[in-house]
N, C-alpha and C positions, 0 to 999 in steps of 0.2 A: 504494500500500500504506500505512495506517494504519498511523503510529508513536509509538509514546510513550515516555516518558524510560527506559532501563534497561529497556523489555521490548515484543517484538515481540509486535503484535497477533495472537495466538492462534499464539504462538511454536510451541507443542507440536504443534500438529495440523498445520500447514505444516509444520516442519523434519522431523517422523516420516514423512510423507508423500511428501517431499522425498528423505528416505534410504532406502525403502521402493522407489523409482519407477528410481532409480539400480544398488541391490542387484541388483534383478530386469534391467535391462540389462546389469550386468557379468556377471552369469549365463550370457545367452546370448552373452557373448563367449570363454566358456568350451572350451579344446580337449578334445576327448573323452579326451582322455590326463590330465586334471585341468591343466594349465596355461593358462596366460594369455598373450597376447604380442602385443600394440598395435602398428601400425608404429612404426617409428623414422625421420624423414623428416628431410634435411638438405638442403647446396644443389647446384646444378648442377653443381660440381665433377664430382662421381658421376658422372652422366651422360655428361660431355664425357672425362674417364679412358676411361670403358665405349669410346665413339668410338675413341679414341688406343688402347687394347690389343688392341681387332679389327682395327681398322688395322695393329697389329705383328706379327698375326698370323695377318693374310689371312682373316681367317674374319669378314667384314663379311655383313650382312644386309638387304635395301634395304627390308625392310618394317620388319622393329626401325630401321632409321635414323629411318624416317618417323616412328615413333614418339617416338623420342629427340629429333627436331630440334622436333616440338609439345611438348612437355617443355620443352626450352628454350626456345622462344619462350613459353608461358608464364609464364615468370619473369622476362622483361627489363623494367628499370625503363622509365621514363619518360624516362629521359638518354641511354637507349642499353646502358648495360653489365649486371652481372649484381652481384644481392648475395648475401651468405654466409649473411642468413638473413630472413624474412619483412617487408619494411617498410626495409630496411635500405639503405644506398648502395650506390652501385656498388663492387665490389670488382675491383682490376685483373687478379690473379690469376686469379678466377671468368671475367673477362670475354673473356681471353683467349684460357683455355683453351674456354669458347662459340664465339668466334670461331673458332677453328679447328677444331672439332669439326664446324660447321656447314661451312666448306670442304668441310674432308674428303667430308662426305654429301653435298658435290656445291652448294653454294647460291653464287653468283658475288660477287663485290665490289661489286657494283652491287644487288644486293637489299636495300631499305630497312632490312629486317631488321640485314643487314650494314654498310650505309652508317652509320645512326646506332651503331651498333657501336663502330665505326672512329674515327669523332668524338667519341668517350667515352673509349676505350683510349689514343688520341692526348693528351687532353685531360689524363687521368692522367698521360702520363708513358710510354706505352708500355712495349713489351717488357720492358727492362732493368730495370722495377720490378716484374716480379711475383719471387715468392717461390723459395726452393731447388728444390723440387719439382718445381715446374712448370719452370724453367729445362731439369731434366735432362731431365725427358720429351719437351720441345721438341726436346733434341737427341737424343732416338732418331729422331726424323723427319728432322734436317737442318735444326732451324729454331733453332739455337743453337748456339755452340761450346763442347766439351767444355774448353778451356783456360780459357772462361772462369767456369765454373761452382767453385762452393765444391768440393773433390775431398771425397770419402768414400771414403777407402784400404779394402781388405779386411782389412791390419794389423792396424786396432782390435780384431778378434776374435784376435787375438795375443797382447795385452795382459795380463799376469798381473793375478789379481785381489787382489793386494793393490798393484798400483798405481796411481797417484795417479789416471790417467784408465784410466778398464776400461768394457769393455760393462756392465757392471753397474754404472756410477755414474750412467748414464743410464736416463730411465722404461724401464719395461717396453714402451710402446707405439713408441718413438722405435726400441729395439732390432729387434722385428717389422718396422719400417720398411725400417730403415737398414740391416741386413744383406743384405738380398736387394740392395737398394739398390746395396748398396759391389759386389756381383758386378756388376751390371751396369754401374757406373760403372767398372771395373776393363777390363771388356771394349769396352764404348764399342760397342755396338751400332748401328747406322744401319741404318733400312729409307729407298730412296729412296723420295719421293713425287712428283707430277707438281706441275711449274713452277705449274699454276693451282691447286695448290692449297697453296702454301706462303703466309707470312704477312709477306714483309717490308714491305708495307705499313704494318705497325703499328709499325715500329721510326721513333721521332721520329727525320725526316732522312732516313730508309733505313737500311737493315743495313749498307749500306758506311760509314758514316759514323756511325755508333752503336758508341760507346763500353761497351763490354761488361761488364768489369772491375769488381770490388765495391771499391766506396769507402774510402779509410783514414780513421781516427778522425783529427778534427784536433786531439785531446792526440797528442801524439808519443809518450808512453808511457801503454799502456793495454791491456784483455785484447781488446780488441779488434784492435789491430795484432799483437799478441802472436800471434793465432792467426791472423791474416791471413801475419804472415810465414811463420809453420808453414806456411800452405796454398800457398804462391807455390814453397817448398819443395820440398815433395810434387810441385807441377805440375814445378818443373825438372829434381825426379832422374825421373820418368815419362820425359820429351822424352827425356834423355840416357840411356835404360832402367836407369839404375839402381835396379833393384825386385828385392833379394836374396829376398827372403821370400816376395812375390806369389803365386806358385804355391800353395806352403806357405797364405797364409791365403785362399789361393781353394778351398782344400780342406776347410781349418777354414769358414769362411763357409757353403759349402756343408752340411757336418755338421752346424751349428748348429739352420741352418734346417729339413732333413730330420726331423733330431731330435723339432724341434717342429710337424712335420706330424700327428706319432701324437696319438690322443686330442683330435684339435680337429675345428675346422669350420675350416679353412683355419689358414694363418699367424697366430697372436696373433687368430685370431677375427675380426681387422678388415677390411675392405675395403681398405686403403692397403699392408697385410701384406701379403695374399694377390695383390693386384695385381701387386705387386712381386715377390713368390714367382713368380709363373707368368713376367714378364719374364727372372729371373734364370736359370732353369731352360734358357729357352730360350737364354740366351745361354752356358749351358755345355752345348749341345747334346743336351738332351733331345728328343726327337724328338715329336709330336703325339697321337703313340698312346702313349706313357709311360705306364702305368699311375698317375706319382704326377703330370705333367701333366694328363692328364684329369681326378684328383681336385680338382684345387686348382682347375682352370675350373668342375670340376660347385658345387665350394662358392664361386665367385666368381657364378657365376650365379642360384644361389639367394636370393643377397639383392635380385634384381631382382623387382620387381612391373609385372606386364605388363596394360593395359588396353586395351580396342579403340583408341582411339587415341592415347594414350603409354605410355611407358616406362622405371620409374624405378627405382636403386639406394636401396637402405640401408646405411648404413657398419657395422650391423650387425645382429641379433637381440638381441631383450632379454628373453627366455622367464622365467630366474631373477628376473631385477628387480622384473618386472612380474608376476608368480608370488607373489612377496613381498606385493606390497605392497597387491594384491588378497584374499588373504587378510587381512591384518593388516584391514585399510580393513572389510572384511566381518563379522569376527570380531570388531571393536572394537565393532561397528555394532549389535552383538545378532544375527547368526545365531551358533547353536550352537555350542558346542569340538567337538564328533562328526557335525555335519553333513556327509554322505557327502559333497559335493560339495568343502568343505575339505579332507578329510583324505585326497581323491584329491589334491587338490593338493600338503598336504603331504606326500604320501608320492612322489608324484612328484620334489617338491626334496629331498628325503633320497637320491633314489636319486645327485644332483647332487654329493652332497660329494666333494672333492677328495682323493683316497685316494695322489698321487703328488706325488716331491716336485718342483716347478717352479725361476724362477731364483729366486725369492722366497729360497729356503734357500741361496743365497751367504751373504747376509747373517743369517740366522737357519737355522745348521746343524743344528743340534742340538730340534730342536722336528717331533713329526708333523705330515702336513696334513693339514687340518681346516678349510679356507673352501671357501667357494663362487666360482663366478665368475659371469658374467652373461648369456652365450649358452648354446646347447644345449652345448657342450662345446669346453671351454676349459681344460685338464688341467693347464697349465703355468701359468695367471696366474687361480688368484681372486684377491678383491680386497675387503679392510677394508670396504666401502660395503656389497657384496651380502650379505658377510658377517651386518656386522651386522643387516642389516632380514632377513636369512631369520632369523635367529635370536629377533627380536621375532615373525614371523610364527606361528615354532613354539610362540611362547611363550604363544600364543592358541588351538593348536590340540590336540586330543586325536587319534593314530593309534592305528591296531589294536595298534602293539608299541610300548608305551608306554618298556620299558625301551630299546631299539635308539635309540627316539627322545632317550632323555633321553642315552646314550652319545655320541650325534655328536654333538649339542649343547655334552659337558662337549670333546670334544674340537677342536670349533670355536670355544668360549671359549677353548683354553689356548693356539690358535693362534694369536688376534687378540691377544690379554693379549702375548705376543711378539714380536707387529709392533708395538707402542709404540713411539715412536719418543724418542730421546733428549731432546726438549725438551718431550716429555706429549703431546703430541698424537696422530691415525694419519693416515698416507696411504694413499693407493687401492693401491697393488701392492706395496710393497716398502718395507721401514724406512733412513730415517735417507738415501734420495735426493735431497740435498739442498745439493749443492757448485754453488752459484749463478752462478760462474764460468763454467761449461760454457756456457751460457745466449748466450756472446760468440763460440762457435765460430761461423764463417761459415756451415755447414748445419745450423745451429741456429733457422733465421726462422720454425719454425712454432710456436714462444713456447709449445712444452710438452716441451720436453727433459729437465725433471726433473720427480719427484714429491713435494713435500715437502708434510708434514704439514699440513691445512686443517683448520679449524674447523667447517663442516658435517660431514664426515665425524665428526670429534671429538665434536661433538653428537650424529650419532644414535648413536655408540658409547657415550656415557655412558646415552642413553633406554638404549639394549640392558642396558646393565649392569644398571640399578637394576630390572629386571626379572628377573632372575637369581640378587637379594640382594647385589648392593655396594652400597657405601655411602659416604657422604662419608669416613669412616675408613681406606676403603682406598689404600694407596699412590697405583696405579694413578687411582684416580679423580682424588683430590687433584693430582698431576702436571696431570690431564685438565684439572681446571676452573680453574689455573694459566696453563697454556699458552692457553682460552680468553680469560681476566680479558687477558691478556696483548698479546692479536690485536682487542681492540674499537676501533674506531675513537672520536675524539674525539666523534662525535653520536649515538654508540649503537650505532651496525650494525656488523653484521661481512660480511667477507667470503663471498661463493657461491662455491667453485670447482666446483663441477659442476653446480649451477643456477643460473639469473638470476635473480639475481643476491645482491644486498648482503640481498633479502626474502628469500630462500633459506636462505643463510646466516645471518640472525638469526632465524629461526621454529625450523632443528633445533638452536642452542644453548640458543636458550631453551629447547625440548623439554627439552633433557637437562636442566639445570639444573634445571627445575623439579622431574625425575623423578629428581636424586641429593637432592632436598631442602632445595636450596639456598634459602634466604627472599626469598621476594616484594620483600621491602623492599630489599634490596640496592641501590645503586647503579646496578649495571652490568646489573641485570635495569630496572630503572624508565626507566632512559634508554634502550634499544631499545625499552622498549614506547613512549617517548613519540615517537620517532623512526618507529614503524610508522604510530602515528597522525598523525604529520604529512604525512606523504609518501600519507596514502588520497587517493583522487581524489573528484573533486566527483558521479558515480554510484555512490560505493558502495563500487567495488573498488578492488583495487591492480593496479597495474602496472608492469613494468620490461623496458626494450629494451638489447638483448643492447648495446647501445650505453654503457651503464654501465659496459662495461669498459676501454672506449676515454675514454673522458670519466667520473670520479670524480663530477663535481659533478651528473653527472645518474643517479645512483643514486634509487633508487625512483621512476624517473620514466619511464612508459610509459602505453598503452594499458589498460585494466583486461581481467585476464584472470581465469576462474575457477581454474586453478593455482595464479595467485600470489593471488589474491583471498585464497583457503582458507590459501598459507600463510600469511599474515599476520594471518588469523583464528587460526589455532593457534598462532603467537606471541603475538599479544595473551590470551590465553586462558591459555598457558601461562606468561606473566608476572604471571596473578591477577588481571588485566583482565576482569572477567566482566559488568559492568552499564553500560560505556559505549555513547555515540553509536555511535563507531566500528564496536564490533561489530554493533551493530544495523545498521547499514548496511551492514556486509560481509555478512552472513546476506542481509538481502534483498536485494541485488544477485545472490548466487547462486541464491535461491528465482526472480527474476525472471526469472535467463536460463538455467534449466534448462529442457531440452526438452517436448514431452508423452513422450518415450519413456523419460525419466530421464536423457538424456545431455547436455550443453552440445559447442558448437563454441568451436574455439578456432587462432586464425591464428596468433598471435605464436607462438616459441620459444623456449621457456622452458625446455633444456635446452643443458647446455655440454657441447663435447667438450675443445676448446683454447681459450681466452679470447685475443677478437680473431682469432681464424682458424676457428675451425670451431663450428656451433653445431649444437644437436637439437632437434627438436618430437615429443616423448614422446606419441604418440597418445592414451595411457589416462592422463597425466599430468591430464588438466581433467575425468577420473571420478572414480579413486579419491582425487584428496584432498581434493574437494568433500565428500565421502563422511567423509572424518577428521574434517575440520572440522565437517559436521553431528553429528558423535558427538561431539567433544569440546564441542561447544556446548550440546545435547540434556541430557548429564550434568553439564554448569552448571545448567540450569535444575530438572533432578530437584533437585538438590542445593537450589538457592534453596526450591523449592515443599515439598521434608521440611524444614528449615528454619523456615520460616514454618510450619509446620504444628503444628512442635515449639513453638516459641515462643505460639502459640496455647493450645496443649493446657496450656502450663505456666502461661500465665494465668488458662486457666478454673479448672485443680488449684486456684491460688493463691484 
């Protein structure tokens, strides 16, 4: 492709063409209902759970097996073990729970599959180092001991909520977790399994000679021994039954959970919820034919996608998300505000607003609700993120009942304007989550126990605003672009917490920044753009592996994807970056590897659930923001070409 300084050879007619060829593909990914909804694919985890809950509940399948165990073989590295997300190491947890998933379906210790398995898992560190989770689920099979697992008492839903530690100081997601959790940890459930297929081979040494027990911090005083003694605690008033309360909060436990069956799609909507929900249920003697058992298997089974020959989970549906952002990406793009195919859409996400109050209103009592959340339905937990991009989406669209539309809108701004959180910034579910401490409880290893305030989210909630009419002058913002100025790193970027990564999070501050008005010239706007362009790769685009969380020093450093490619085109764009190399090269890296049918493929993932535990690859994530990006690139050059035009004209006048 033909380049030259500040402008791509016949820019206008490639990138119109480019976002013309795209539009019309995400059209026909279109559901007849006006929504949109991409899979959501993560790692084998999924899969090997799926194994261990039909396993607990006798309702195994030998031809879904055969499906599930190509599934996993699929995804085994090169070492032997399994990673958490495309390209990535072996992770011990994932590996484990592969390996015994595969037992289970029957495949021997001696199947190469298994052998190098074995020699990976060992190699790690075996058993005693995979995470919380997996520890307990090992021991509903028999394959761990309950004494020596971190305990999750039923208590904690005891806890008043103005005290110091409450279900509610903790995410929204860890909650959906961890109470079904605590039921079943309370009851200690064991289904026996047969001799050939349990796993103490994987225990370095054997199981009888494997050391079980979680580590003390070697400071002698820290929050980490702190709550390690709590837990040693718990385990000895258990042994000696001393558990006054138990009953009492196996009742509350229970309630909580039932509660938030109404109006979802399972447990907290997620996969890890609802698994847990259908375990706990059955450990307080719900029977198979339960009416609210069979609900919660028909909504765990739905997030499976079944092919002739495998068979794979999604940890969730993304309808709203991807609903959003497909419009916005279209409407930005030059199709019509009253285009009937939008306004199916948006009128389908209006039907979505959250009309009840969830746990969100412990903390913000006094305020209606007014967000969104991010599956088909999810009554108890929208969430600041979905929030705001439905709110930019609407802000693009014309519906039949213009007033209706503009009423939910004022009252899904006055709901987010309230999740602010004390130090300017918003989090995804809930305000001011953010007692850092928690973070050291012993069943806290999946490093997302709280939710505090991030700066992506913060960014697109200032883009949202300034489309609404705030303004630098307003409180609310000011706090906003504060608590931003605040969270930059020394080279520029800031933090992704829900995409990968550090690109992520510097393309939606800049967004917002650039859209409350903040000046190009700034500082802290010119050193992330000059940090985007440092970190492009030598093709064109940018890339980043989910690896960047684990290791700082290799932020913007991956594979070139068209996700992150796009965001780091609409960060440098939106940092007044309009005439460099850079962009020019990130435009044709994406013109090059778009499809004939308008779409790009894309392996890496580029979406976070837990940073260092759990990742996402956003199907529709490598269409529509190729899509943003050709629009915001597209309206640079309008701009350049009236411009020159003008300047022309006023010289002939002259």
């Amino acid at each position: 492709m033909e380049m030259h300084f500040g402008k791509l050879d016949n820019a206008m007619v490639r990138v119109r063409g480019a976002m013309a060829s795209i539009r019309s593909w995400l059209f026909t990914q279109q559901h007849e209902d006006g929504y949109w909804c991409g899979e959501l694919e993560a790692d084998t985890t999924l899969e090997s759970d799926y194994v261990l809950l039909h396993t607990i509940l006798g309702t195994r399948n030998a031809e879904r097996d055969r499906k599930l165990a190509n599934e996993l073989f699929r995804h085994q590295n090169s070492d032997g073990g399994w990673p958490i997300y495309h390209g990535g190491i072996s992770n011990i947890s994932a590996s484990v729970k592969a390996y015994f998933a595969l037992k289970l379906i029957g495949y021997k210790p001696d199947h190469p599959v298994l052998a190098k398995a074995r020699e990976c898992i060992l190699t790690m560190g075996g058993v005693i180092k995979v995470n919380t989770f997996t520890k307990i689920y090992l021991c509903f099979l028999g394959q761990y001991d309950y004494d020596a697992v971190p305990a999750i008492p039923p208590e904690i839903v005891l806890f008043p909520n103005w005290f110091w530690f409450n279900l509610y100081e903790i995410s929204s997601w860890s909650r959906a977790i961890l109470v079904p959790l605590s039921i079943a940890y309370a009851k200690k459930p064991f289904k026996k399994i047969d001799d050939e297929h349990a796993i103490n081979e994987l225990f370095v040494g054997g199981r009888e000679n494997a050391d079980l027990h979680l580590a003390w911090d070697t400071k002698l005083i820290s929050w980490r021994n702190f709550f390690l003694v709590a837990n040693h605690m718990t385990h000895w008033f258990e042994r000696v039954h001393i558990r006054p309360l138990r009953s009492i909060a196996i009742k509350r436990a229970e309630k909580w959970m039932l509660d938030r069956f109404e109006m979802t799609d399972g447990l907290g909507a997620i996969y890890p919820g609802i698994l847990n929900s259908i375990i706990a249920m059955r450990c307080l003697g719900y029977s198979m034919d339960d009416p609210q058992l069979i609900r919660a298997i028909d909504e765990f089974e739905k997030l499976g996608i079944e092919e002739e020959d495998t068979f794979r989970m999604q940890p969730c549906m993304s309808p709203v998300w991807d609903t959003a952002y497909a419009i916005f990406a279209q409407a930005d793009s030059g199709v019509p505000d009253d285009d009937p195919r939008l306004v199916r859409a948006a009128e389908w996400m209006l039907k979505k607003q959250v009309t009840h109050k969830g746990d969100w209103s412990v903390k913000v009592p006094n305020v209606p609700a007014g967000g969104w959340y991010f599956e088909f339905n999810n009554e108890f937990y929208p969430d600041v993120d979905d929030t705001a991009m439905v709110l930019l989406a609407l802000s693009r669209v014309k519906t039949s009942d213009e007033r209706f539309q503009h009423e939910t809108c004022q009252r899904a701004l006055k709901w987010l304007l309230a999740m602010q959180c004390k130090n300017g910034g918003w989090a995804s579910f809930d305000k001011d989550n953010d007692k850092m401490v928690f973070q050291y409880i012993p069943f806290a290893d999946h490093n997302a126990m709280l939710d505090p305030a991030t700066v992506d989210i913060t960014g697109r909630v200032l883009e949202m605003l300034a489309g609404y009419g705030y303004t630098q002058k307003d409180k609310c913002v000011q706090r906003a672009i504060e608590f931003v100025r605040s969270e930059q790193l020394p080279d520029g970027s800031w933090f992704g917490r829900w995409g990968v990564n550090y690109i992520y999070g510097t393309m939606l501050v800049l967004r917002g920044l650039e859209a409350m008005g903040v000046d190009y010239n700034e500082p802290m706007v010119q050193q992330a753009a000059e940090w985007l362009r440092m970190v492009q790769n030598d093709d064109g685009g940018w890339g980043e592996s989910c690896h960047s969380y684990d290791d700082a020093n290799t932020r913007g450093v991956g594979p070139s994807t068209p996700s992150q490619t796009a965001w780091a085109i609409m960060g440098l764009l939106a940092a007044g970056d309009t005439r460099s190399w850079s962009v020019q090269q990130g435009i044709a890296y994406l013109l090059r590897t778009q499809k004939k049918d308008g779409s790009w493929d894309e392996k890496p993932y580029t979406g976070t659930g837990f940073p260092r535990v759990f990742y996402l690859a956003y199907h529709l994530y490598r269409q529509y923001f190729p899509l943003v990006a050709f629009n915001t690139f597209a309206r640079v050059l309008e701009k350049q070409e009236l411009d020159a035009k003008s300047a022309v004209n006023k010289r002939t006048a002259s």
